[in-house]
C-alpha positions in Angstrom: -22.9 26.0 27.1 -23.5 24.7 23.8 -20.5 22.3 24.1 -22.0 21.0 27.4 -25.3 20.6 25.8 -23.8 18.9 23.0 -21.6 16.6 25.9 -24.8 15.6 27.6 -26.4 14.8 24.2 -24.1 12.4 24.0 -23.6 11.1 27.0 -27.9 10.5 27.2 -28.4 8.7 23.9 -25.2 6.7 23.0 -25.2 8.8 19.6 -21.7 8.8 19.0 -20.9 5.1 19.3 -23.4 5.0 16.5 -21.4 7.6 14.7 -18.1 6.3 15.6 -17.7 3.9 12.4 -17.8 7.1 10.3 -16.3 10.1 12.7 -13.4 8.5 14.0 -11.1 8.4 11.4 -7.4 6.8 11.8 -6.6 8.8 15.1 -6.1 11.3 17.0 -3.1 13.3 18.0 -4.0 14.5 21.8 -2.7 17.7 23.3 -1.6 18.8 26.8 0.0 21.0 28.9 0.6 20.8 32.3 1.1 17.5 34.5 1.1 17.9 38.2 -0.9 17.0 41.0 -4.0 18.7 41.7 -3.7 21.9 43.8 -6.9 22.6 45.0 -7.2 26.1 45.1 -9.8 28.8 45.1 -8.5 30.7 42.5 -6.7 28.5 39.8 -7.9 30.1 36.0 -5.6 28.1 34.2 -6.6 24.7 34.9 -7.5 23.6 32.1 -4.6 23.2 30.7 -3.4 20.6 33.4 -4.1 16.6 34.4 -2.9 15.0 37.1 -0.1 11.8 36.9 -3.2 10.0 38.0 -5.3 10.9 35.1 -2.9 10.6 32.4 -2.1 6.7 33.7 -5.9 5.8 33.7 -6.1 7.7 30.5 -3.3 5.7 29.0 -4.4 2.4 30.2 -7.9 3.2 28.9 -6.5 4.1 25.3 -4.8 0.7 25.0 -7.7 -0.9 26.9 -10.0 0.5 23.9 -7.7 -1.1 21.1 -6.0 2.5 20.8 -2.6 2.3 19.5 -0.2 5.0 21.3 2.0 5.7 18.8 5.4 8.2 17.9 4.2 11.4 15.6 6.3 10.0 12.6 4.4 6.3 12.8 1.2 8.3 12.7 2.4 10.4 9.6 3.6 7.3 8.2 0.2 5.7 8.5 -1.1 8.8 7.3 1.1 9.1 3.8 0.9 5.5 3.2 -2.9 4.9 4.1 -2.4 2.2 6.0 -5.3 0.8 8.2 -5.6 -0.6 11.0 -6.1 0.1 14.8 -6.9 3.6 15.4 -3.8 5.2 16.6 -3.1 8.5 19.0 -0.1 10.4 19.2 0.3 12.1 22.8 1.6 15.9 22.5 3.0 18.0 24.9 3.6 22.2 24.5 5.8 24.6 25.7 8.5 22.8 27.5 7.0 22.6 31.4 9.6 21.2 34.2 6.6 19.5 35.5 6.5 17.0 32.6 9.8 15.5 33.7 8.9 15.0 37.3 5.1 13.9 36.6 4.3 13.2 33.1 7.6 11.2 32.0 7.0 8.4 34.8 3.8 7.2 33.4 5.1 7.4 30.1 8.2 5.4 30.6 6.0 2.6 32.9 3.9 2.2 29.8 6.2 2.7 27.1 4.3 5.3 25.5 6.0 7.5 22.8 5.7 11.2 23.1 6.1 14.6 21.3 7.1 18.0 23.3 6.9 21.0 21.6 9.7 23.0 22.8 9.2 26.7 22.7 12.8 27.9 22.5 12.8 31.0 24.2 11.4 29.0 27.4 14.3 27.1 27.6 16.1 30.2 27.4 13.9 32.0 29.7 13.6 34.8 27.6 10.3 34.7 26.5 7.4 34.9 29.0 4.5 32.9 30.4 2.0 35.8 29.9 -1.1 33.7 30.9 0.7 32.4 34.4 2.1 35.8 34.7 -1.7 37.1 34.8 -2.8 34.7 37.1 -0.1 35.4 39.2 0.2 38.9 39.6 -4.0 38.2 40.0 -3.2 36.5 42.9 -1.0 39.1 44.5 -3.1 41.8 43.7 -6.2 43.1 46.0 -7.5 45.7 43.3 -6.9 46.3 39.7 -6.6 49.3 37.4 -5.3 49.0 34.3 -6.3 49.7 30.5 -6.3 46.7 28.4 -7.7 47.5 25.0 -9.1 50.7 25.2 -11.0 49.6 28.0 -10.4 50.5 31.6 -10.2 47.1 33.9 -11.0 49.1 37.2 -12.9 46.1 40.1 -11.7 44.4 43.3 -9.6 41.6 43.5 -9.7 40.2 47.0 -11.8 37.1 47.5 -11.2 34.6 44.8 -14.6 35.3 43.2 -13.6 38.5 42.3 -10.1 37.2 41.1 -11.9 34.8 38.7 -13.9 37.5 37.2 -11.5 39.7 36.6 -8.9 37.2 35.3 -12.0 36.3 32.8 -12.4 39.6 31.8 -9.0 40.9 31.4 -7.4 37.2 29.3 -10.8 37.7 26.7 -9.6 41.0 26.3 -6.0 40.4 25.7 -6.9 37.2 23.7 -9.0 39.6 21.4 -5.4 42.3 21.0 -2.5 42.1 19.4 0.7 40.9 21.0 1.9 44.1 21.9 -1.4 45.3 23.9 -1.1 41.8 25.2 2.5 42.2 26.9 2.1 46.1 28.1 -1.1 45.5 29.6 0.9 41.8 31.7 3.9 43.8 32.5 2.3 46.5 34.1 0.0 44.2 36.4 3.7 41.8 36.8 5.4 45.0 37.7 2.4 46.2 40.1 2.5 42.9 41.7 6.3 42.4 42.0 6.7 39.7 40.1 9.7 38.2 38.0 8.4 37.2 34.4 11.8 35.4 33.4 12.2 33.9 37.1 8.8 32.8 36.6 9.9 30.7 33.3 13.0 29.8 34.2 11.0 28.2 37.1 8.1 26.5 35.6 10.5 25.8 32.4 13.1 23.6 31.1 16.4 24.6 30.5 19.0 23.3 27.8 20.7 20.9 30.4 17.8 19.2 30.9 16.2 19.3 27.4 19.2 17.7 26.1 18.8 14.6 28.5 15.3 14.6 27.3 15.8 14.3 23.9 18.1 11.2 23.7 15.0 9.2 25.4 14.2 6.2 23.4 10.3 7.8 23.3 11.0 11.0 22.6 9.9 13.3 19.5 11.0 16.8 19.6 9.0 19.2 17.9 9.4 23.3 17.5 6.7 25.5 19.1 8.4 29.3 18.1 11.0 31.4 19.7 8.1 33.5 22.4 4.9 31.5 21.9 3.4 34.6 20.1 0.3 34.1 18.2 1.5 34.2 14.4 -1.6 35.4 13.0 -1.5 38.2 15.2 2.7 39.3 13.5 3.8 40.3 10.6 4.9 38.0 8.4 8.6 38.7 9.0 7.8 38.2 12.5 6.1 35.0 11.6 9.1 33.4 9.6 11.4 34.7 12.5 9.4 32.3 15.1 9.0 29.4 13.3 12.4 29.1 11.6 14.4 30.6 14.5 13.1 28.4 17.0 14.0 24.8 15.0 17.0 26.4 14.5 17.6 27.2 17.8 16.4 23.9 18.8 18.5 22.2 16.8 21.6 23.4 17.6 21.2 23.2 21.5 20.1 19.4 20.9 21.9 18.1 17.9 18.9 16.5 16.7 16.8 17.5 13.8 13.7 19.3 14.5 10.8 18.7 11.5 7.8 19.4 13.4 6.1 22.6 14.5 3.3 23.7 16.9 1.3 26.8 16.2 1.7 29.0 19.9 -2.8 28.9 20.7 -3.3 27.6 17.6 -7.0 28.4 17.3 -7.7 30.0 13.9 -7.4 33.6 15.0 -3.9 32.7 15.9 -2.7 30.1 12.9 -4.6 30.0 9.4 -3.6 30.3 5.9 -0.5 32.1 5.9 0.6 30.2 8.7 -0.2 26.9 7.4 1.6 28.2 4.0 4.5 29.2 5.9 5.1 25.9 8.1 5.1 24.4 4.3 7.3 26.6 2.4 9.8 26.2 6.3 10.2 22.6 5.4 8.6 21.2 8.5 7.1 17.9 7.6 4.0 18.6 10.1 2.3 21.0 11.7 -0.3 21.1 14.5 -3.2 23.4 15.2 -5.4 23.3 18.5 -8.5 23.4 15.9 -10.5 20.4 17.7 -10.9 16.8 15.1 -9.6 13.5 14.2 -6.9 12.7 11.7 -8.7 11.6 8.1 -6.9 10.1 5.1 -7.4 13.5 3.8 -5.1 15.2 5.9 -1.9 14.1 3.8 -2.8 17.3 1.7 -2.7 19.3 4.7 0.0 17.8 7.0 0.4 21.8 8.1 -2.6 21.9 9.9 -3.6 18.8 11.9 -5.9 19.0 14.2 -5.6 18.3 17.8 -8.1 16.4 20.7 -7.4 18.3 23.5 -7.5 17.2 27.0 -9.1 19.5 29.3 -8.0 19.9 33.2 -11.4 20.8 33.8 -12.7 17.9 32.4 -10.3 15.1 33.5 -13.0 12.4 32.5 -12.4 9.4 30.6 -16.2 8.9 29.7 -15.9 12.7 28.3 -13.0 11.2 26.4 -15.0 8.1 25.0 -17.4 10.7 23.4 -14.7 12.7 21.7 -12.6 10.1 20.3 -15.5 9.0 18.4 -15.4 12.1 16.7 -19.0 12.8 16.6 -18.8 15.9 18.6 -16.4 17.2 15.6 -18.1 16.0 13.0 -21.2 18.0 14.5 -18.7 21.0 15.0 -17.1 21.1 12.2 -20.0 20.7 10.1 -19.5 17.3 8.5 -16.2 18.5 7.3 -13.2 16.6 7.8 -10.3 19.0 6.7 -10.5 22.5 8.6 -7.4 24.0 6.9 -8.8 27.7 6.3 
């Protein structure tokens, strides 16, 4: 709510082109997910983290109509290192690795010539790792009444109108969000398993494999970034565990690709799920950036902290490009973030 309050603020009273001189900064490095047409159904809790083709077209067409710069993720470090001014610049990411970027997003990219970065998470590709968050819509879906303990607390309700499924897919994701990976993975393989569901058929579906990823990474636009072995939530491993994800997965990468792999992507990457250690880590890897889904614009000041860039991301729910005009002027951060322009904590 506060967000939307803060959205319509700005919207109202023109604030942030006011602010824009100062809150901006050099750029922005965008994040997204999904890009597919729009479904239209009742029950659909993830999203958020989709755009249509359409939008992402307008989007880039906007950018560049705006005097944004679209440029590759080492350009933008470049700029970054060197101080260089200029045109603000944005760097468009995409995580986890999702077939539908090949058949939706990588049109509209190649019509405009617009570089890109995709965060690979290795054990996608393989389709070893699992797609908990889809998995729980899923098996959602299936299901006409839950039962199931999910930290401590019994999840017990209907799910057969799409109502019902929305509240209890609400109720059930904050409460995994909130445990540890393991709670996180019993509690979405016993509803998968009560709903009949596949996880790895479900990756290998919505996923990537090798064949194609090494097609994909000889395009003329492409960046290739790491984004761990099982998209677990560092901050929520040991550090061993940790290490294992980050390294593991360049190196994986990197030898299924023949390609060096310097950049990494925090799985989440909201500060109960990448911080200090994590930043320290990426560092002491070797990776020559690292990106957060901590909400700001890249400063000058962020060449001391090139493991923990910030992200802009853009919301399925909010596929607007007037919502995007207010938070690429980076007043809504600056009012977030408390004036601050590094949050590297």
């Amino acid at each position: 709510m506060a967000i939307e309050a803060g959205m319509e603020f700005f919207r109202a009273s023109g604030a942030h082109h006011l602010a824009e001189p100062f809150t901006r900064g050099l750029g922005a490095i965008l994040m997204f997910h999904r890009v597919r047409p729009r479904l239209e159904q009742a029950f659909e809790p993830n999203q958020p983290l989709e755009i249509t083709p359409e939008f992402l077209n307008a989007l880039i067409v906007w950018l560049r109509q705006r005097g944004v710069e679209i440029v590759s993720l080492e350009t933008a470090l470049m700029r970054l290192r060197d101080g260089a001014s200029g045109a603000p610049f944005a760097v468009l990411s995409f995580d986890d690795g999702y077939r539908d970027f090949v058949e939706h997003a990588l049109p509209v990219l190649e019509r405009h010539g617009a570089p890109f970065t995709l965060y690979l998470t290795s054990g996608y590709a393989d389709a070893s790792a699992r797609l908990w968050w889809v998995e729980l819509e899923e098996a959602i879906r299936r299901l006409d009444h839950l039962d199931v303990i999910a930290g401590g607390r019994r999840v017990r309700c209907d799910t057969a109108t799409a109502a019902e499924k929305r509240s209890a897919f609400a109720e059930i994701y904050a409460q995994l969000r909130a445990d540890d990976e393991e709670e996180l993975l019993r509690v979405v393989t016993a509803l998968s398993a009560e709903a009949r569901l596949e996880p790895h058929a479900l990756t290998r579906r919505l996923c990537l494999g090798w064949s194609e990823l090494r097609v994909l990474a000889r395009h003329a636009l492409a960046t290739i970034g790491a984004h761990s072995v099982t998209h677990a939530r560092l901050a929520k491993v040991d550090c061993a565990t940790a290490i294992f994800e980050m390294a593991e997965s360049r190196l994986r990468i990197e030898a299924e690709l023949e390609r060096p792999v310097p950049h990494f992507c925090y799985p989440v990457g909201d500060p109960t799920s990448a911080g200090r250690r994590e930043f320290e880590l990426a560092a002491r890897l070797g990776f020559a950036s690292a990106v957060t889904t901590r909400p700001g614009m890249i400063f000058p000041e962020h060449r001391d902290h090139l493991s923990a860039l910030p992200r802009l991301s853009v919301n399925g729910r909010h596929q607007s490009l007037a919502a995007l005009d207010i938070l690429l002027s980076g007043a809504p951060f600056a009012l977030m973030n408390a004036g601050r322009r590094v949050t590297a904590a």
